[in-house]
C-alpha positions as CSV (number, residue, x, y, z in Angstrom):
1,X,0.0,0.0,0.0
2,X,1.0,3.3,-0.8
3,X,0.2,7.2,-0.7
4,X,-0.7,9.0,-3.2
5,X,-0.3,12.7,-3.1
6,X,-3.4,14.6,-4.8
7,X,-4.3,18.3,-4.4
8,X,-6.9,20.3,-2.4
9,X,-9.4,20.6,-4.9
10,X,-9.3,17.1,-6.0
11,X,-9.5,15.7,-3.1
12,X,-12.5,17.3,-1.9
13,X,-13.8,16.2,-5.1
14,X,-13.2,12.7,-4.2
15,X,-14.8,13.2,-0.8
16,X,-18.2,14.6,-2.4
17,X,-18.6,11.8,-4.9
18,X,-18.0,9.3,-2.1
19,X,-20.8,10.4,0.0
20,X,-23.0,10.1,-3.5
21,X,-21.6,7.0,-4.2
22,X,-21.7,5.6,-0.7
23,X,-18.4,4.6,-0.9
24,X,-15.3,5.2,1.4
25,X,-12.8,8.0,0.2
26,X,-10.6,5.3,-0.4
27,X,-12.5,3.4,-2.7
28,X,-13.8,6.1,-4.2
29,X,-10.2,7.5,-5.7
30,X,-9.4,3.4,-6.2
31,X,-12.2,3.4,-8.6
32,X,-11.8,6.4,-10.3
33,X,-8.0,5.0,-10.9
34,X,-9.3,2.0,-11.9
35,X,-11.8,3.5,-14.8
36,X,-8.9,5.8,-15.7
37,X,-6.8,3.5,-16.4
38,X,-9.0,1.0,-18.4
39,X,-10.1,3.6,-20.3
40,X,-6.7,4.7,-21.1
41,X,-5.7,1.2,-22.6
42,X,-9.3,1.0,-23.9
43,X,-10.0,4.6,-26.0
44,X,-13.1,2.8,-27.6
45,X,-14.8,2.0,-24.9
46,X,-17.2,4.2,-23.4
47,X,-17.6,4.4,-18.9
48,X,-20.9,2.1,-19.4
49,X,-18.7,-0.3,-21.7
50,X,-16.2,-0.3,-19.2
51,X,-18.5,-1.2,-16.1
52,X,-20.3,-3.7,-17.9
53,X,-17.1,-5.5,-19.3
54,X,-16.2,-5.1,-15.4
55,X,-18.9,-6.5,-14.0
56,X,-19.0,-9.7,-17.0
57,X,-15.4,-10.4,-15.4
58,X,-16.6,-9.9,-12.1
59,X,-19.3,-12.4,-12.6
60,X,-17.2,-14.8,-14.9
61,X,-14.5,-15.2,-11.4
62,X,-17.9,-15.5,-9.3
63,X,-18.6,-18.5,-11.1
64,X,-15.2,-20.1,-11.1
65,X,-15.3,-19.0,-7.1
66,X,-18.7,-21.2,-7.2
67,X,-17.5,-24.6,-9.3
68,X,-14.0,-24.6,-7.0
69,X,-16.3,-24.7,-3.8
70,X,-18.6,-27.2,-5.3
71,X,-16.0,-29.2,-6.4
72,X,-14.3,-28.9,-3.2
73,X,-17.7,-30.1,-1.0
């Protein structure tokens, strides 16, 4: 884990979106970093793209998570 220096401004901006978002302030700058970077290696791809290609690989390793544990049992 590591700090990460941002300005006033931005930070503040950070904080207001996390209260919308009900996230942490934390998790709120980790997922703006996160879409900001996938859209960066993905120009294409539009913020809804992005989420829902997210979510499709969030749900593929839900199911993976779900045979090991079966398979496990």
């Amino acid at each position: 884990m590591g700090l990460v220096k941002i300005d006033d401004e931005l930070h503040e901006q950070v904080r207001q979106a996390s209260a919308v978002m009900c996230r942490s302030i934390n998790a709120q700058a980790e997922f703006w970093m996160k879409i900001g970077r996938l859209a960066e290696a993905n120009p294409t791809l539009s913020f809804n793209d992005i989420v829902r290609q997210q979510l499709a690989l969030a749900s593929e390793g839900a199911s993976e998570d779900d045979s090991a544990t079966r398979a496990a049992a």
